[in-house]
N, C-alpha and C positions, 0 to 999 in steps of 0.2 A: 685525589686519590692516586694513593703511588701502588703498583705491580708488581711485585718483588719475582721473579726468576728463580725457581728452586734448581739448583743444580742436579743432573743425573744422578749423584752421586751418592746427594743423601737423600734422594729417594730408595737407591737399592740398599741403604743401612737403616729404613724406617721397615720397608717391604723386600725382600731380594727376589719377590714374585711377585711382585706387582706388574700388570700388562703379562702375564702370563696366563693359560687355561690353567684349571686346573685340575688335577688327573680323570675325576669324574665327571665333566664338562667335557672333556677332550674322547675319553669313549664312549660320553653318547652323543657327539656328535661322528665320530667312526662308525656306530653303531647306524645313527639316524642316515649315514650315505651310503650305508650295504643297506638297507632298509628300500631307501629311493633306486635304485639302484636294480637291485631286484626285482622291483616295482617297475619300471621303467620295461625292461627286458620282459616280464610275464607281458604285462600292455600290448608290446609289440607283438609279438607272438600268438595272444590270442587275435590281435586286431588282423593279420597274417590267414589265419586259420578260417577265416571269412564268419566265424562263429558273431562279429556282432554287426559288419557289415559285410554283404555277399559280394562274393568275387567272382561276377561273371564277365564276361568279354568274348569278345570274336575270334574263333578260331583263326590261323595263321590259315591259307589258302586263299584259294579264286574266290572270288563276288562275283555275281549276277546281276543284271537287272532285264524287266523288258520294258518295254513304252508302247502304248497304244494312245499315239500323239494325237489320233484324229479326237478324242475326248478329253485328253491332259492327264492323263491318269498313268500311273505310273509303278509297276510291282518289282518290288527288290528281295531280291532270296539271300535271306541271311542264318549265319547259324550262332547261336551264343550255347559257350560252356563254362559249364563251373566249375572255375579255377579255385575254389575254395578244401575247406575237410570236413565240412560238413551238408547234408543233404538242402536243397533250398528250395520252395515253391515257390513258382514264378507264376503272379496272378494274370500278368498283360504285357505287352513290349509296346513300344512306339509312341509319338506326340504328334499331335499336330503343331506347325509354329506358322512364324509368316513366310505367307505365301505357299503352306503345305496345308492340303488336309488329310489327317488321318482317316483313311472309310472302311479299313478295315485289316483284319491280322489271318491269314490263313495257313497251315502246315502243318507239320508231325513230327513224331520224334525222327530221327535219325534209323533208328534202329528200324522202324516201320515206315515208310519212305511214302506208305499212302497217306496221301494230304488230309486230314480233320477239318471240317469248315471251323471247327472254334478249338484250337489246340490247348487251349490255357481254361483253367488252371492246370499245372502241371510240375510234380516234383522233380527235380533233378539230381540224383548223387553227384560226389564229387567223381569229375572227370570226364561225364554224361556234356554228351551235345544233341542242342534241339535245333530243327530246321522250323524257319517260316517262313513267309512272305510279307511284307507290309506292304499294302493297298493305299496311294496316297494320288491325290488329286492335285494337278500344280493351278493355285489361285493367283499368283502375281507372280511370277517370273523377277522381277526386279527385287522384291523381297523374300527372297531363299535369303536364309544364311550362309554367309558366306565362310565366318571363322570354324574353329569347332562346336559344333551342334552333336553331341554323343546320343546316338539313340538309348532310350531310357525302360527299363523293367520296373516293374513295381513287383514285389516280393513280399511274403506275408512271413513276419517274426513273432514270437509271441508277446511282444508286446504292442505287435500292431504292421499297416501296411506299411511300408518306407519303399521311396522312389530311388534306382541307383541309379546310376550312368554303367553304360558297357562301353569301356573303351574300346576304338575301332585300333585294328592290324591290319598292316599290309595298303594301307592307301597313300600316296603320294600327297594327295590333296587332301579336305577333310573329302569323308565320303558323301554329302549330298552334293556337292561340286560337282562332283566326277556324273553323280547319277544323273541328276535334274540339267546340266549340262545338253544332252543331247536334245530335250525337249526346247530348252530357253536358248535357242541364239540370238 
């Protein structure tokens, strides 16, 4: 079986648009990348807006902690605000991990600086900072985390609870380092 080679040539005298779009192929795909496009940039935007996942984090300032080393126990005053544009209820903060136990969550808003034994559930607008405490007990010292370990909110959307990370500001180190540190030499 022989392959014969058509020349360029008399292909553009059979078709002079052949390997070409053609005009209505060629604006809907103009059409279809303003489309995406579009779509692309609203995505961002609302995703931005904290509308489908909440934008909380730690305010820029000082961190706290105290240690009552004679028991291992260990309270950290933290504030988280919502960097979001929309209002978000935050059900609980905090995890236990290794070598952490979580025992408990204590504080108030900001605005009312006396402490609520059980501060959560509680709604947040945007721009709103909550103070707390996290109550943690050190179980093994050798196993803190050591990389980043983001302390975690759970937050109620209406399609249900979802667990975020609040990214930590202002720490050198991650911030259980720094904290659990003075306790674990």
């Amino acid at each position: 079986m022989t392959i014969t080679r058509v020349p360029d040539e008399v292909w553009r005298q059979l078709d002079p648009g052949a390997g070409t779009l053609s005009r209505r192929t060629s604006l809907r795909l103009w059409v279809a990348l303003a489309v995406v496009l579009v779509l692309l940039v609203a995505g961002a935007a609302l995703w931005r807006t904290g509308l489908v996942v909440p934008r909380l984090a730690w305010p820029d300032g000082p961190h706290s902690w105290t240690t009552q080393s004679d028991e291992g126990v260990v309270r950290i005053d933290f504030q988280i605000v919502n960097d979001g544009r929309f209002p978000v209820t935050v059900q609980s903060v905090g995890r236990s991990g290794p070598g952490l136990e979580l025992l408990g969550v204590e504080g108030g808003r900001v605005e009312n600086p006396t402490p609520d034994v059980h501060p959560f559930p509680t709604t947040l607008a945007p721009g709103t900072v909550i103070s707390a405490v996290l109550v943690y007990r050190i179980t093994d010292c050798t196993h803190i985390p050591t990389g980043s370990w983001p302390v975690t909110a759970q937050v109620h959307r209406p399609w249900g609870t979802m667990t975020v990370d609040v990214p930590e500001q202002g720490f050198i180190e991650p911030w259980q380092t720094q904290v659990f540190s003075v306790v674990c030499r």
